[in-house]
N, C-alpha and C positions, 0 to 999 in steps of 0.2 A: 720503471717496474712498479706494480699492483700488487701490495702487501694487505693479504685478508690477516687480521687479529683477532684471535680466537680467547675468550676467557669464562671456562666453564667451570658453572658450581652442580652441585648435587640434584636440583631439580629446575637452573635455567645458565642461560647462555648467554654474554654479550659477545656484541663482534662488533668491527670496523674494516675497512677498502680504505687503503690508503692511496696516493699517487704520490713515492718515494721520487718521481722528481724534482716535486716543490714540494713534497710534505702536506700537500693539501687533501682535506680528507672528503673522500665522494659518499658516503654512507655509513651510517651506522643503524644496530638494532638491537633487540631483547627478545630472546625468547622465554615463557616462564611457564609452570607448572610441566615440565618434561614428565611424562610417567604419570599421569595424572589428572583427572577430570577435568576441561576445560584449558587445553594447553593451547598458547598463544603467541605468535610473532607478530613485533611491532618493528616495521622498519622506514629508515627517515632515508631518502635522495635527501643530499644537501643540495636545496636549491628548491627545492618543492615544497608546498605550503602545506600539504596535510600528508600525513604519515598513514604508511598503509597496515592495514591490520587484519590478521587472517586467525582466525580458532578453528582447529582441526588438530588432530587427535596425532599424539606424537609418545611414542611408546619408549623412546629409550633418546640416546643423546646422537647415532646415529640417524634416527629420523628428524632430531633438530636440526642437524648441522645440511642435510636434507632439503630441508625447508627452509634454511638460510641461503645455500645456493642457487637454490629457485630464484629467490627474493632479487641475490645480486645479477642471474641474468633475465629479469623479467622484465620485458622490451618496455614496458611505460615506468616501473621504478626501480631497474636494475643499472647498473654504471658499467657494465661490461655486456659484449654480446659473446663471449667466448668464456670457459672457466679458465681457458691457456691463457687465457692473458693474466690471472692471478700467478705471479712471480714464483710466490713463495707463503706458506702460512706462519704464524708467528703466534705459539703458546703460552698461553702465560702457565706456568705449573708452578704452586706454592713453595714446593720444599726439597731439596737437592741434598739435605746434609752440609755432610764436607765432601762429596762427590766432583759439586762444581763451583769453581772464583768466577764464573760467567757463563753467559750464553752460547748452547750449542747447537749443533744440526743434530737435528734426531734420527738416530740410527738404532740397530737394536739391540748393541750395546746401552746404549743412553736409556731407552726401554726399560733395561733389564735393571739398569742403577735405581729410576725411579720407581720399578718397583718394590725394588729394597727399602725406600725411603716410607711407604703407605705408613709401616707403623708410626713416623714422624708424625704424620699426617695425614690421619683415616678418612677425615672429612673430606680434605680439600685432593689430595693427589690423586684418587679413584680418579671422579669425574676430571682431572686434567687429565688422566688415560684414556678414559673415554673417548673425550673428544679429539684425541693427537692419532688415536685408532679408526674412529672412523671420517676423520679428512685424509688417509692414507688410504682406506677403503675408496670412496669417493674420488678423492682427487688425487690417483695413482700418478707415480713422476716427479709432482711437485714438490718441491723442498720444501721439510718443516725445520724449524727451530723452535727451539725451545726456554724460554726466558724465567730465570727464577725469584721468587720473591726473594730469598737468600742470599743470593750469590754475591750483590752488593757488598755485603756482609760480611762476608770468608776474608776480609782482611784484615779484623780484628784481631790484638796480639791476644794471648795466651790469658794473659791477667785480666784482660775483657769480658773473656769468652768461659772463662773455669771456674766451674762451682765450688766450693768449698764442703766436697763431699768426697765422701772414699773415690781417687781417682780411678778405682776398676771400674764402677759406674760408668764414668766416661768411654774406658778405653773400651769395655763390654757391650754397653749401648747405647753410646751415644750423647750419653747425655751432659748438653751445654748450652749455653748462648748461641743461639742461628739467628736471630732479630729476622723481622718482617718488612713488608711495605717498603723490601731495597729499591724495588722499579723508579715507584715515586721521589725517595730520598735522592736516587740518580740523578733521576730530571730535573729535580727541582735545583741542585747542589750547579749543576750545568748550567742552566738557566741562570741561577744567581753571577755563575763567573760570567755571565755576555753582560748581564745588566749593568755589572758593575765596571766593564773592558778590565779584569784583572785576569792574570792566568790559573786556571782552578788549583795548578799548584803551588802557590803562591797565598791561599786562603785557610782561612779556619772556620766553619761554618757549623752552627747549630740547625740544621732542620728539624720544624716539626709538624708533623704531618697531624692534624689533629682532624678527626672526623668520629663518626661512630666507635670504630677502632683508631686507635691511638698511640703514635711511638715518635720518639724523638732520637737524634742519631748527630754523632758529635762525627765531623770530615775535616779532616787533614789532609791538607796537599793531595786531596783529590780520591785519597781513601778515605773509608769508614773505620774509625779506631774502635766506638763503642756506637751502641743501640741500648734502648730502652727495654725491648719485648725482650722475649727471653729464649727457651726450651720450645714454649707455644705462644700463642701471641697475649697469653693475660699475662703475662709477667708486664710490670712498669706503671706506665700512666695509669689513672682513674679512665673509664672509656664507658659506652652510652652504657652497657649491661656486666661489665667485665670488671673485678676488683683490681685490677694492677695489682700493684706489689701490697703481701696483706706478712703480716709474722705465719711460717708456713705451720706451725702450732696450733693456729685457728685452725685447720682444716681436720686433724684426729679428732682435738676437741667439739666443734660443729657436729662431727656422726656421732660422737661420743653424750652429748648433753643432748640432743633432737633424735637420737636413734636411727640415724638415716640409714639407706640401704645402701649399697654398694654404687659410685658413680652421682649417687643425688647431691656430693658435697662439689664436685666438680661442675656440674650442670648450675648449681647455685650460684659459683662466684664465675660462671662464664653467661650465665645469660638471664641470673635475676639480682645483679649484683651493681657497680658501676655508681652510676647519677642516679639511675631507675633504683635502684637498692639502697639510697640514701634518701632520696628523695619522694619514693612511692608515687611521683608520677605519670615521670616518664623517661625513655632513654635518649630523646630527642631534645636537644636545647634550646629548639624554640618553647617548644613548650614552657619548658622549665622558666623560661625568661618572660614566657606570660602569666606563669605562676607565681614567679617572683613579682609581677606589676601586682599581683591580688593580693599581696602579703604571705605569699606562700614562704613560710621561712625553712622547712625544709629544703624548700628548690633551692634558694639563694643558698645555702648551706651546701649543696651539692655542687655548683659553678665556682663557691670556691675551693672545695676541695681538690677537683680537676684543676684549677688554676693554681691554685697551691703545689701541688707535683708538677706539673710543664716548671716552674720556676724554679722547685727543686732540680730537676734534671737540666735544666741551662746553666745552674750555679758550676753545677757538678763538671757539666763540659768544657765550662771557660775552666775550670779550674784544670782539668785532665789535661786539656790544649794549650793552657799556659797563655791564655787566652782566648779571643775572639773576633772574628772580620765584622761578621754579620750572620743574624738571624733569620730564620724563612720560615714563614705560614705557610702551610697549603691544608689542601683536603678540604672539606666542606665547613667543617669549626673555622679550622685556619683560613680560610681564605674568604670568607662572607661574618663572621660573629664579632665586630668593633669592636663591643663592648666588651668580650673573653678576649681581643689581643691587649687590649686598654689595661682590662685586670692584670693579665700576664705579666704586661712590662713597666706598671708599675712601680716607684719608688726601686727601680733598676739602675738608679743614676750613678753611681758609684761605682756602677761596674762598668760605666760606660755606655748603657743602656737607656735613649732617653727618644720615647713615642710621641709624633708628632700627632697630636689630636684632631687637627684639622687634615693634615694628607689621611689620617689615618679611618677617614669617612669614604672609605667605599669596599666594595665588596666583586669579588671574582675575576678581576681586573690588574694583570702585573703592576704592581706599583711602588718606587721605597715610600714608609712612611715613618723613617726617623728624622727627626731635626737634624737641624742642618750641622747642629754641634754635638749632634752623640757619634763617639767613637763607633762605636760600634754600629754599622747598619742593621735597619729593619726591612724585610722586606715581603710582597708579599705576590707571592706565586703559584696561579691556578696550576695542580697538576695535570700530568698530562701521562700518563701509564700507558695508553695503547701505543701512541707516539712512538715513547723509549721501544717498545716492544715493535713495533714495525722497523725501528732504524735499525735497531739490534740485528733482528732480523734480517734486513737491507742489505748490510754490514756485510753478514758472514757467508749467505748465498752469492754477494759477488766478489767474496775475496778482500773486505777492506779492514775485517776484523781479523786476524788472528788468536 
């Protein structure tokens, strides 16, 4: 079966064509500026040396998703000559609540759940309606599911997940710990049980997905007990524009001493805040690491701040777990930046935590790189989120998920 993965944002689209019989993927692409001056699809045939590129004018996410299936049966770089032979599509939608503990076939009840969920997530769950709307326009028949960044999640106990605020909050609207980036934490926690031949239930594992955004997630025997994000995704880590965890007292006082208007205190610690808001460079850590070569002492100042919270929240997990197996990098920090997992694990020896320096020189490439005598593995694994999302997928349209 031919699993198309769909994952759309507010003004662009990616996607992938997978072939769920080996897993191997035929294309992938990007749409961007949806709605907008100069809207664009780039898309790659895996096996073809130049990537084709088309700008023409795309008014809504309906005309993307349009101009994506063009792409996939277009006889010189399309990998199907039929859309029937796409199996099934596979959603990624950010935010389920406590609606769903996993992935489902979209029907319209499921529909109607997520749209209850928008207020969770005004940004992100529109545009995952969008686009679950018009591949059912489009490609009538075909099975969707639906994959949540949450659901990983929904297995966190009570004490994990509960604020220590008037419980009506909660039971009113919702409001708790949902954590983020479960897709990844999934694959990666997976992954780590092959690498290692141990059974995922059988492990204690710290993921941390560290990239732009940023969250780490403490799995037990195969669940997730705690996460880092929180309500919405700035809760926890330091991340490239995003405060993590700040005393929530900063934010009355911030409108209160700057006069801000309504929303300008939230827009601040989610997108001029993070490494870029310590640092006044930039949100990207290469930068910051070439800033740091010039004597930039801010930048260095800001790489350890982020390295400073990932080690707090490892502490916190081995201690929650009563332990730990082994560690996982992924994401684009985690799995390419040596020198931040160097920082990280760091005089970690006592906990059992001890980085091999030499394995620990490469980037984007499965690999452990703890010595041969630290308790605890390192390890480090490119993620792979469409993947999760097409198996998922896979799964439940032939009956292998329940």
């Amino acid at each position: 079966m031919k699993v198309l993965v769909i994952n759309c944002g507010s003004s662009s689209l990616k996607y992938q064509v997978l072939d769920m019989t080996n897993e191997v993927l035929l294309c992938k692409g990007l749409v961007e500026r949806i709605g907008m001056e100069g809207s664009v699809i780039t898309h790659e045939k895996i096996g073809m040396d130049d990537k084709f590129k088309l700008i023409t004018p795309m008014e809504d996410h309906k005309d993307a998703i349009s101009k994506v299936l063009d792409a996939i049966v277009d006889d010189e770089h399309g990998v199907v000559k039929d859309l029937k032979e796409i199996g099934a599509v596979g959603h990624r939608v950010v935010h389920a609540g406590e609606k769903f503990a996993q992935s489902v076939l979209i029907t319209d009840a499921v529909i109607k759940a997520l749209e209850e969920c928008v207020p969770l997530a005004p940004l992100h769950n529109p545009p995952n309606l969008y686009g679950i709307a018009a591949c059912q326009e489009l490609m009538p028949g075909t099975p969707m599911v639906a994959v949540f960044d949450t659901a990983f999640h929904q297995t966190m106990p009570p004490e994990s997940y509960i604020y220590a605020i008037p419980y009506e909050f909660y039971e009113k609207h919702g409001i708790r710990r949902y954590g983020f980036h479960g897709t990844s934490h999934k694959y990666v926690a997976q992954r780590a049980s092959e690498m290692l031949n141990v059974n995922l239930d059988d492990l204690k594992l710290i993921t941390c997905h560290l990239g732009n955004g940023a969250s780490v997630s403490a799995i037990k025997r195969g669940v997730c007990i705690d996460t880092s994000m929180g309500f919405t995704p700035l809760e926890g880590l330091v991340m490239g524009t995003r405060s993590g965890d700040i005393d929530p007292a900063i934010v009355t006082y911030m409108r209160e001493v700057e006069n801000l208007d309504q929303g300008v205190a939230n827009e601040i610690l989610n997108k001029k805040s993070g490494v870029l808001g310590i640092s006044g460079v930039s949100s990207d850590f290469r930068d910051l690491e070439r800033a740091v070569e010039e004597g930039n002492e801010r930048a260095l100042l800001a790489l350890k701040v982020f390295a400073h919270k990932v080690r707090f929240y490892i502490g916190a997990y081995i201690a929650e777990m009563n332990g730990c197996d082994a560690i996982v990098f992924t994401a684009g920090v985690g799995e390419n930046d040596m020198g931040m997992r160097d920082i990280i694990c760091n005089d970690l020896g006592n906990l059992g935590i001890k980085l091999d320096v030499v394995k620990n020189r490469v980037r984007g490439k499965e690999s452990i790189i703890s010595r041969e005598d630290s308790k605890v593995k390192i390890l480090l694994i490119p993620t792979n989120e469409e993947l999760m999302i097409a198996r998922d997928t896979y799964n439940i349209v032939t009956g292998k998920m329940k």
